[in-house]
N, C-alpha and C positions, 0 to 999 in steps of 0.2 A: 309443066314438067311431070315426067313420068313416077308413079313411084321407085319403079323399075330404077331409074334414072338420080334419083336422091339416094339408093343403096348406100355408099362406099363413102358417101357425104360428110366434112365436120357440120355439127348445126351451130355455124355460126351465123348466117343467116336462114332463122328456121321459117317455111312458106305457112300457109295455111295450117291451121291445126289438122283437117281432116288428113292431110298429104303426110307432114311429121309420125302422125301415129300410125297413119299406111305403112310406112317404111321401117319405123320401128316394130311394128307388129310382125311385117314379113320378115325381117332378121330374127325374131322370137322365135317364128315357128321355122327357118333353118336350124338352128340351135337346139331347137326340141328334139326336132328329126333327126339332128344328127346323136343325139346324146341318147333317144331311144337306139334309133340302129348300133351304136356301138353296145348297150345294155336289151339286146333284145331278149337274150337266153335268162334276164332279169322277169321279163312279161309273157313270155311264152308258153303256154301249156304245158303242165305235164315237166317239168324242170324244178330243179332245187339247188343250190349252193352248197356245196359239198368240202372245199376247200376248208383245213383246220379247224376252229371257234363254229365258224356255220354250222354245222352238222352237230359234229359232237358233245358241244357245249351250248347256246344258245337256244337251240330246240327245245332240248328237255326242258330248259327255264322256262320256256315261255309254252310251253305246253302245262307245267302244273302252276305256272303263274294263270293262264286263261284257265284252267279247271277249277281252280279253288275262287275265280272272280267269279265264274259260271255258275257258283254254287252259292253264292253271295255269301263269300268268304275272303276277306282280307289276309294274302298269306305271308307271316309274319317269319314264320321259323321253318326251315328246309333241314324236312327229316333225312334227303338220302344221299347225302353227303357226307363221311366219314360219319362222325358222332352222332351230327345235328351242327345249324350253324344260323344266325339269322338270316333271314331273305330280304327283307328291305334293306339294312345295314350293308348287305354285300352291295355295292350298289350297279356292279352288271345286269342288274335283276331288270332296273329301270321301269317298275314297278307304276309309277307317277308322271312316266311322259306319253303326253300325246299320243306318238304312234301306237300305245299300246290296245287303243282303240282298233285299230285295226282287225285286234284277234278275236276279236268277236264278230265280226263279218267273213273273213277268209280262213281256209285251214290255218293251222299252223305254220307248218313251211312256206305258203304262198305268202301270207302276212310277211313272215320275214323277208320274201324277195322283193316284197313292193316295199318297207320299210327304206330297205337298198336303195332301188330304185329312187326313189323318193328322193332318197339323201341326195343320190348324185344328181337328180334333175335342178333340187336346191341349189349343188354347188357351180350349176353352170345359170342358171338364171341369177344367183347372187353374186354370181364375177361379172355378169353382161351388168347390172345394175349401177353395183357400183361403179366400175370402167363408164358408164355415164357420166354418173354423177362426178368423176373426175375427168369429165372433158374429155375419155375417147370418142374417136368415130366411133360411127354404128359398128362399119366393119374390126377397129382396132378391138370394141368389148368384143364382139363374137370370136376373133380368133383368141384373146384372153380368156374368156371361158371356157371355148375348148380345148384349149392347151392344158385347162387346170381339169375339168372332170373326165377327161383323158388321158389324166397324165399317171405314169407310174404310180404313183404311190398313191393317189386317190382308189384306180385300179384296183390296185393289190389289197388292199385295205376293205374290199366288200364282203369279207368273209366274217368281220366283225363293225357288226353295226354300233358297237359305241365307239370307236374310234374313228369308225369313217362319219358320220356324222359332226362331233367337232368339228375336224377338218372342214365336212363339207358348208359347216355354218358360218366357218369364218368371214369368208367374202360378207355375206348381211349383217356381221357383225363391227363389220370395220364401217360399212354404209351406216351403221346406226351409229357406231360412233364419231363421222363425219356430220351427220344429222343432227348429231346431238350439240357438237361444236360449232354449226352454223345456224342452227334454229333455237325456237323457244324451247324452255325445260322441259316439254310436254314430253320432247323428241329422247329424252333419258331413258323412256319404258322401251323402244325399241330395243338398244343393245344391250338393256336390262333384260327381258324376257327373252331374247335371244341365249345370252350366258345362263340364266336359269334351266332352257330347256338343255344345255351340254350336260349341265349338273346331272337334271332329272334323268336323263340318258345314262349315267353311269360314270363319265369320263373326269374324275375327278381332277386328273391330273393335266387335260390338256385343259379344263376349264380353269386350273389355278395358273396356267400361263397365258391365257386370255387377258387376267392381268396386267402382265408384263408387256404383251402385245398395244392391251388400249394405253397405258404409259407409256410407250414408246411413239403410238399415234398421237396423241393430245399433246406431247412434248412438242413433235415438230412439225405437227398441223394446226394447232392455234394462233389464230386472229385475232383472238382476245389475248389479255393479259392472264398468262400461266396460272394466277391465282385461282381466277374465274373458271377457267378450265380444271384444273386440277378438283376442285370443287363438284364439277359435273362429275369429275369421272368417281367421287366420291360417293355421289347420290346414284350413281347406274350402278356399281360396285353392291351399296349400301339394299337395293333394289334386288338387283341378281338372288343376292345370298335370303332375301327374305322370302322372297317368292319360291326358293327351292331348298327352303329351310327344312319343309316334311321330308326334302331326302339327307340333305348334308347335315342333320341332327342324329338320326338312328349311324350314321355314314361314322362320324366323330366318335360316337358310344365304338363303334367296330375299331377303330383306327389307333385308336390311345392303346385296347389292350391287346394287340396284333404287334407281330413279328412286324406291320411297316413302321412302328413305333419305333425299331430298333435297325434302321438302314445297312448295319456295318454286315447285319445276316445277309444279305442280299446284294451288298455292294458289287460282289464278283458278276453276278448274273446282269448287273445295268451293266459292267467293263463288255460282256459279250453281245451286250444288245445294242451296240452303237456302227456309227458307220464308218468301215473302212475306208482312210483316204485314199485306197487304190479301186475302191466299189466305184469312188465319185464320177470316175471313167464312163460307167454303166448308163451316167445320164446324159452322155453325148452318142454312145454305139452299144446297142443293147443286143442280145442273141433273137432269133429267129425260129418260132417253131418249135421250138424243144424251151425245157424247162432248165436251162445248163446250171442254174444257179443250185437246184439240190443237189446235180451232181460234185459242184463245187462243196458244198457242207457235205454231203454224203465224204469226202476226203479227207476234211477239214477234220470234221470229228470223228473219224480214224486216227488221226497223227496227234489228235488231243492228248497232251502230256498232265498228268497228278496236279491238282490246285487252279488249272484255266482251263475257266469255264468257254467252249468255243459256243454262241447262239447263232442259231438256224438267222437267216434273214429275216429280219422283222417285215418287211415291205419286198417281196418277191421282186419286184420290177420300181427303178427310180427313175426310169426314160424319160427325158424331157424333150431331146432335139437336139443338131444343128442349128435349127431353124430357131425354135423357140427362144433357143439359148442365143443365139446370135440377136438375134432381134430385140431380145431382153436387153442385152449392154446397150443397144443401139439407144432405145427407149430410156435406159437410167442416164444417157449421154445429153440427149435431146429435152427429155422434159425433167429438169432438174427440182419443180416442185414437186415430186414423184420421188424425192430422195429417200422418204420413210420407207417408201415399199423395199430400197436399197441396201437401209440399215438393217429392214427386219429380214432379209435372207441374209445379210451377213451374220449377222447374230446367232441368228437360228442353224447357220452353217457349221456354225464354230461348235454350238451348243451337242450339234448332230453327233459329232465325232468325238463326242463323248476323251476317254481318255486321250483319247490324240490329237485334242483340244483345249487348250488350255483355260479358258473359261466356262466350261462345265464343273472343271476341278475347284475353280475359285467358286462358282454360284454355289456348290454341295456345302461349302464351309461357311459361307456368307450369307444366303439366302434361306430363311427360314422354311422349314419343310421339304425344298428342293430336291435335298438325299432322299426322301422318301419314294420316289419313283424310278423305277428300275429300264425305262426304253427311251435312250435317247434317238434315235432312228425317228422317234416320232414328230422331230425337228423337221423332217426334209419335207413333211407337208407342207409348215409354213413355208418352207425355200419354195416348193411346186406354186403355190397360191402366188408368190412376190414376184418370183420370175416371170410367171402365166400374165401376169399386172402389167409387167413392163415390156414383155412381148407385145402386148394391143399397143401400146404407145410408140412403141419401134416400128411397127406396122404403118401407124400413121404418118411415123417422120419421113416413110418412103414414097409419100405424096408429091414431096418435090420434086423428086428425080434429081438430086445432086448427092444421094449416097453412094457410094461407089462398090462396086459389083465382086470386081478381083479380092478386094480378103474372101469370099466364098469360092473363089473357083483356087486361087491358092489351099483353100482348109479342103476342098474336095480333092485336089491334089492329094496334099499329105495324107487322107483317110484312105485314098488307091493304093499310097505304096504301101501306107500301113497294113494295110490285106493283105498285098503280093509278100509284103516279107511275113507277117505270121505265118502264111500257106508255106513257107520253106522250113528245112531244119534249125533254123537260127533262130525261127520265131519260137518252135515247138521245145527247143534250148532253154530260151530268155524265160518262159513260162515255168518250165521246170527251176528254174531259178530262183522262183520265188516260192519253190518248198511243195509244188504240186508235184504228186505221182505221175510215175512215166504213165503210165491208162490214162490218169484225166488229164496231163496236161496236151495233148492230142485234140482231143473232143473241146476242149478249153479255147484251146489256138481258132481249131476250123469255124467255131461257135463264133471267135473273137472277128477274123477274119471276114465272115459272111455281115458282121454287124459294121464295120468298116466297110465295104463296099455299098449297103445302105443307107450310112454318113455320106459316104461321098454323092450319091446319086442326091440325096437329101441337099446336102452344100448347094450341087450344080445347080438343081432345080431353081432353088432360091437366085442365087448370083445370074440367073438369064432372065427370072422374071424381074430383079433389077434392074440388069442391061436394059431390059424391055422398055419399063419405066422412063428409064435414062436416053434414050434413043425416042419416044416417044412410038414405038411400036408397034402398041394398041393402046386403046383409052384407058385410062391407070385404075377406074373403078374395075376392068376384067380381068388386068393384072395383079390385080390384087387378089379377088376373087379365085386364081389360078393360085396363091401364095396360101391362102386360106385354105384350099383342095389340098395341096402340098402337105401342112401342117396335119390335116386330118390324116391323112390315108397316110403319114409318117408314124404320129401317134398309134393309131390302129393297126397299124401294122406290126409293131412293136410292146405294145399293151395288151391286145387281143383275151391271149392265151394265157393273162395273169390275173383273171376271173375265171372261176371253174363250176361249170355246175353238172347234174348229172341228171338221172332218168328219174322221178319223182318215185319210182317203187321201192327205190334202196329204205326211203324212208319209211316206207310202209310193211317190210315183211318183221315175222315175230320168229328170232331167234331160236332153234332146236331146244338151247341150252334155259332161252327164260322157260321154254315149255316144260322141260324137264324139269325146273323148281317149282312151278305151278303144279307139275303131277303129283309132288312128292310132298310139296306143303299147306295143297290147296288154294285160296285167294292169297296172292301175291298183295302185303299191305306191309307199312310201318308198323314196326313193334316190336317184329317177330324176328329179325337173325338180320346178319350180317355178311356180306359178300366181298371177298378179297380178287379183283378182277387182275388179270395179266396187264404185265408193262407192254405197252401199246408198241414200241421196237421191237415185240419178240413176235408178232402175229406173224402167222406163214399167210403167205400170199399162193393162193393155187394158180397157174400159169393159164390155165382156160379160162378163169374168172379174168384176170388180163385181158385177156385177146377180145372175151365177149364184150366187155364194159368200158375199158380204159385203162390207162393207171390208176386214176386221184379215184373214178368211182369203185374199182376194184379193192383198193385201201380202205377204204369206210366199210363196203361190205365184209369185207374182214376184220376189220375190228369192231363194228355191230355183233357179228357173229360170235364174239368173242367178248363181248359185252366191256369193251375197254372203253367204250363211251364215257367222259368224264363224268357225267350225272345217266344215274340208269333212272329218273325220275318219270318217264316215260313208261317202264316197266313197272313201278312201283316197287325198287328193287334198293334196299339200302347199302352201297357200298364205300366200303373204308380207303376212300381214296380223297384227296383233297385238291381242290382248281381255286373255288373261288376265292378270290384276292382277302385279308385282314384276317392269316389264322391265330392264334397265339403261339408265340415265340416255341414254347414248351412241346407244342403240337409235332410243330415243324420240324424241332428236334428229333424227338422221336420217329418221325417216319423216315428223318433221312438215314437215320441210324440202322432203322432195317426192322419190321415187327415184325419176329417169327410166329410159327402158327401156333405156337402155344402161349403165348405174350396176346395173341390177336383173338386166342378163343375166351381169354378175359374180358375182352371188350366185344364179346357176344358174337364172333366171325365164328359163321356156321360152316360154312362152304368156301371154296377158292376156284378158281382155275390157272390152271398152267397147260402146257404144250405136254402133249402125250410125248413126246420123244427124249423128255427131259427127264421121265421121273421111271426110272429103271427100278427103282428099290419094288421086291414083289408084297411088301407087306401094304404099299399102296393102294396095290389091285383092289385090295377087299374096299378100298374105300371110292371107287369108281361111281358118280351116278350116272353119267351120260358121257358121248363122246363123239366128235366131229372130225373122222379122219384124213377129209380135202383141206381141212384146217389144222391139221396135227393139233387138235384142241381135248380137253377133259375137265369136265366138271367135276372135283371130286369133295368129298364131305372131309371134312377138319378133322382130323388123327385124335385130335383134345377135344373134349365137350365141352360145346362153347357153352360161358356160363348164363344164365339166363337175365333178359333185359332186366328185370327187380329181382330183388333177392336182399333175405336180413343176413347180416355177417356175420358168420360164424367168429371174428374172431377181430375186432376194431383196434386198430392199433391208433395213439396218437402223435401226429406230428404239429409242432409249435411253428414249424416255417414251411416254407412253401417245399413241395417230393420233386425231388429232380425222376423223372421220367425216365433218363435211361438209366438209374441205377435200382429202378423200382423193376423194371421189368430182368435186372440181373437176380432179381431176388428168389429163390428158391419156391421158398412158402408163399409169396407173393404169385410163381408162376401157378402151380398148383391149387389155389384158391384156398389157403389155410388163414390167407391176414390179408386186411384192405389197411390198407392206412388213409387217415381223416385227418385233415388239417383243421385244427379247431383251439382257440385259446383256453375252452376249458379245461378246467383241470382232470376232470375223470370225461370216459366216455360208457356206457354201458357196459354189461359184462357181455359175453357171446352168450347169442341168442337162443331159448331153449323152445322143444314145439313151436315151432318157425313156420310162417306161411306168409309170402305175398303173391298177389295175385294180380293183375293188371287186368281189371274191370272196364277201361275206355283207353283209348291209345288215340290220338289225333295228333297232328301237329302242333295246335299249341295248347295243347292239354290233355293230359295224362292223370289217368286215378288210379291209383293200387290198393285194394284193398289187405289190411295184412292183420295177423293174428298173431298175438303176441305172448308168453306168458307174464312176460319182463319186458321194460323197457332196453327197445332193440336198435338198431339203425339200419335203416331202410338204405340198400343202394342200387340209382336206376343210374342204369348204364349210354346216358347220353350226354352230350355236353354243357359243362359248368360254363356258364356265360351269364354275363348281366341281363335283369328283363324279367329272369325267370323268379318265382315266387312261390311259396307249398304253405297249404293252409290244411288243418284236418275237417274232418265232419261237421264239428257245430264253428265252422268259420277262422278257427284261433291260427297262428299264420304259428308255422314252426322256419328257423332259420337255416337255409338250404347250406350244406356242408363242401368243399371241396375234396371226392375220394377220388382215391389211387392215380392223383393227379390231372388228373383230365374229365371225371365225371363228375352227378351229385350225390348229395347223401342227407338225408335228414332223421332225427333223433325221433323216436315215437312212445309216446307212454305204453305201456302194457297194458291187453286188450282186443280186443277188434275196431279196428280205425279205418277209413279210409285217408287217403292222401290224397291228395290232389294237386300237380304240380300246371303253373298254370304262365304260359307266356305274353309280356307286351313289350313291344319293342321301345327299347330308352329312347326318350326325348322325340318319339313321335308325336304326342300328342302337344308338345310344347311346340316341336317344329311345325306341325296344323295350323296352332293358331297363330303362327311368325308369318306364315305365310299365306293365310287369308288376310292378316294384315298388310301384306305387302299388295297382296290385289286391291287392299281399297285402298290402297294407296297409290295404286298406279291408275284406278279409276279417278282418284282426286286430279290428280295430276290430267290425265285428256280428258274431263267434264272441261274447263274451258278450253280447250281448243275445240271441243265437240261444238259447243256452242259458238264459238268464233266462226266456224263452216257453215253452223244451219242461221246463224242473221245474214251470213256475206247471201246465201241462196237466197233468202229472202227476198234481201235490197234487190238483188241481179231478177 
């Protein structure tokens, strides 16, 4: 027998070894080829990821994460982010995983598209695996895999590599914990180091439902007695969290004193980030070509009324199929040991739709930590994975040819007329009905309409190569094979355009406006001022940058330009904006409140930009430094002098409890730099400072000296953020205890004198989470030294 000719085969009687791995090898490399071809503009030259997180947030990370490793420098605390704020603790940073390796071989941007890459090539060889190990055909795991790392939300999900990773791990993680339930304990370190590397990645929150995932597998795939199991999945658990202990310890220090400590701030924002039971539509007939979905929020959050919150789409595209979807019931029908995969897309369904679901409400109040995460939308992965699972097994049950064909040419029926009637006034009606503007509901309809015509072509497709099957027509491995084509160029056709990337120079030019502060202040470094960038909504879009580039790359170049990049750390540029996730509650208050520029030159904001077309006042003019008129852009210097990063206080005021933030910044003499207030249980605090001088003698990220001059005991305040970690010692060693000023900074007491200071950062419980988790390596090495050994006697004897 050919190999050619085992393709499409169950291995229930498997031939030769050499022939099995033949045939298994050639479906590997379909699978490759085809998950490269869809992800080409991933390996292409000259190409970059442009879409949201990609660009404007991830880069900068992992560009002063690779320079400060370059410089063999552990980087602990990230100067250019509002205050300051820990780097390892944020755990996007992802500091400690594998691919980080990467960045020391490839630019920056290219690392991050092989990163992608990578992921998704993982999540299509770890759905072809497992679909083995659960007794699909060859053919069943292939079209399972494809279905999953081509399916919408994997798709849409490449702009942020810590979310699309999870996802994409899960398949090898359900195979490890299959493995683990059918083999020796050795088999625990798989979907242990598996869930470790989600950690080390950042995704805190899809790896505490990993969790809930492997307890819902070991429930209702154990062979053993529950106890036993339960036990395993104690020790893979027990595993996981030790080996990625060096992250989820600095992770915990962030978390406890962070606004997610407090979910009810944030609750509104998880109600906008769930999925519509009317979106779920989306994953049977998706738009074609155009992006319909932002024009739909571009509406949405037009008609947005005071108190609801509307959120952009978490996952651009949730496109599963006809075909997929069909196949899938087919599959949860036919192979009823296959039920888990059934339970965990229902679950995950329910969980998705968030408020208009009723067991996400019950897990917020029941399930410990649960409130704490704000994106339920990130459910429909798992539904993408479970469906994708039982697609391959539906695929197979159509071996026999005793499925029958007509429910597909009926559902392709019904998807034609559903076209013909959207294309009419009655359809363009019924869409306005549900609250859409006369403009979008038009574009909505034709969008709706074109994606119903290719349901239906999708349906027919499927229902003839049934018939096919069922008639015996051609030989069922090519029919098949034709059903597998289908699915592909279904997926593709429909996914495509929901990965964006753009021309690799967007990344590379240097803004008018960083040049402009470089002219004016020389070496651009931490230390020295603070930047208040435009809300990223307001950037003007010049209409020939459009036509030249695109839309999504025309957008980035415009808000580069405009330096609304969440982290300018790329620049070397410290700006008072805040992304990454576990701020303090306090924090968040205040910015949503609003810092005016005189509130913000307290906290050392030297410069701003806004839109030249906004600021008509002429007493601005004089404070013009540069200006970008294709961009209706200006850089202009702070009206207030911002006050400088150290400084003794003229005037200490003390507070016994904690300064509420926005009543400090209503404070007069507070605006004007007359009074700091210091929280401190002493009872007195120094008198104001007489012949005053500090001076900031070394400025690094995790270490700061000031030297100051005293003539009286004074108090020193450096204008960066009060966070755990940090420590201040003076000249001959003696540690002074760091103060909480004017609510958000530090402060420490100084004898009278010439002192230096030195404030000095390490990250909480890293050094404790180190050794948790070289423990846990020698313990996972404990654990495969005998099965190591069990392999090389069996080689022996053999």
């Amino acid at each position: 027998m050919k190999a050619s000719e085992s393709f499409a085969k169950p291995v229930t009687k498997p031939g030769p070894l050499i022939r099995v791995v033949s045939a298994t090898g050639l479906t590997v490399v379909v699978l490759v080829s085809i998950t490269l071809s869809f992800y080409h503009r991933l390996w292409l030259p000259g190409m970059v990821l442009i879409k949201r997180d990609a660009l404007r947030f991830f880069l900068p990370l992992k560009q002063h994460l690779v320079e400060r490793l370059s410089a063999g420098e552990l980087p602990q605390w990230f100067p250019y982010e509002a205050l300051g704020r820990p780097f390892i603790g944020a755990t996007h940073t992802g500091v400690f995983h594998p691919f980080t390796a990467l960045y020391f071989f490839l630019p920056v941007p290219d690392a991050y598209r092989v990163s992608i890459l990578l992921a998704c090539l993982l999540a299509a060889l770890g759905t072809f695996t497992l679909g083995r190990s659960l007794n699909l055909s060859r053919t069943g795991a292939l079209l399972a895999s494809i279905a999953f790392a081509l399916s919408g939300y994997v798709v849409s999900i490449t702009d942020n590599l810590v979310y699309l990773y999870s996802i994409c791990l899960l398949p090898l993680f359900c195979l490890g914990i299959e493995k683990a339930l059918r083999n020796r304990i050795a088999w625990s370190v798989m979907p242990a180091a598996i869930w470790a590397t989600v950690f080390l990645n950042g995704d805190v929150q899809t790896g505490y439902y990993y969790a809930f995932i492997a307890l819902l597998w070991i429930g209702l795939r154990a062979q053993d007695s529950l106890t036993n199991a339960g036990l395993r999945l104690v020790l893979i658990g027990m595993l996981a969290a030790m080996l990625a202990a060096i992250q989820l310890g600095p992770a915990w220090a962030v978390f406890v004193a962070s606004d997610r400590a407090h979910p009810e701030l944030f609750n509104r924002q998880a109600q906008g980030w769930t999925t519509h039971p009317l979106r779920l539509l989306t994953v049977l007939a998706a738009p074609v070509g155009e992006n319909i979905l932002s024009v739909a929020t571009a509406g949405a959050a037009a008609t947005d009324k005071p108190g609801i919150f509307v959120g952009m789409f978490w996952a651009e595209s949730l496109y599963l199929g006809l075909p997929v979807t069909g196949l899938a019931i087919l599959g949860m029908w036919c192979r009823r040991d296959l039920h888990v995969l059934a339970w965990l897309a229902g679950f995950a369904l329910l969980l998705a739709l968030g408020r208009w679901g009723v067991l996400n409400e019950i897990f917020n109040h029941v399930v410990p930590l649960w409130s704490a995460f704000r994106y339920p939308e990130k459910f429909m992965g798992i539904v993408s994975f479970a469906v994708a699972m039982l697609a391959g097994a539906g695929l197979d049950a159509c071996r026999t040819g005793r499925e029958q064909s007509w429910p597909w040419f009926a559902t392709a029926a019904v998807c034609l007329s559903a076209g013909v009637v959207l294309l009419t006034e009655t359809g363009v009606n019924a869409v306005a009905g549900f609250g859409a503007s006369a403009s979008l509901a038009l574009p909505l309809t034709e969008a709706a309409a074109r994606a119903s015509f290719f349901s239906a072509v999708a349906a027919l497709g499927t229902g003839v190569v049934l018939a096919g099957i069922r008639i015996g027509a051609l030989r069922v491995k090519w029919l098949l094979a034709v059903l597998v084509a289908l699915v592909v160029f279904d997926l593709a056709r429909a996914n495509f355009e929901a990965y964006h990337t753009g021309p690799a120079e967007i990344t590379a030019f240097r803004p008018p406006l960083v040049q402009a502060l470089a002219a004016r202040e020389g070496v651009l470094e931490p230390g020295r001022f603070r930047l208040v960038t435009l809300v990223e909504g307001m950037v003007a879009l010049p209409e020939t940058l459009e036509r030249a580039v695109g839309p999504y790359a025309a957008v980035i170049v415009a808000r580069r330009q405009a330096l609304v990049a969440l982290h300018n750390a790329e620049f070397h540029l410290e700006t008072a904006k805040r992304y990454l996730p576990g701020y303090k509650a306090e924090f968040v208050a205040l910015l949503r409140q609003g810092l005016g520029l005189q509130a913000a030159a307290r906290y050392n904001v030297k410069y701003y930009i806004e839109l030249r077309s906004r600021l008509k006042n002429p007493a601005l003019a004089e404070t013009v430094v540069a200006e970008l008129p294709d961009y209706d852009l200006a850089l202009y210097r702070n009206p207030y002098s911002a006050t400088p990063r150290a400084y003794l206080s003229s005037k200490p005021e003390r507070a016994v409890s904690p300064v509420d933030p926005e009543a400090l910044i209503a404070r007069p003499d507070f605006l004007n730099g007359d009074v700091d207030v210091i929280e401190t249980a002493e009872a007195t605090l120094p008198s104001p400072a007489i012949g005053r001088a500090a001076t900031i003698e070394r400025y690094t990220p995790e270490e700061v000296q000031v030297r100051v001059e005293a003539l009286q005991p004074a108090v020193l305040i450096l204008l960066d953020a009060f966070e755990q970690g940090w420590r201040a010692t003076l000249e001959n060693g003696a540690a002074v205890p760091i103060l909480r000023a004017n609510a958000l900074v530090r402060a420490v007491t100084v004898p009278a004198g010439v002192h230096v200071v030195t404030f000095h950062y390490e990250t909480p419980f890293l050094r404790t989470g180190a050794l948790a988790s070289l423990a846990g390596v020698i313990l996972c090495l404990l654990l495969l030294a005998p099965l190591s050994w069990r392999t090389r006697r069996h080689a022996s004897l053999s």
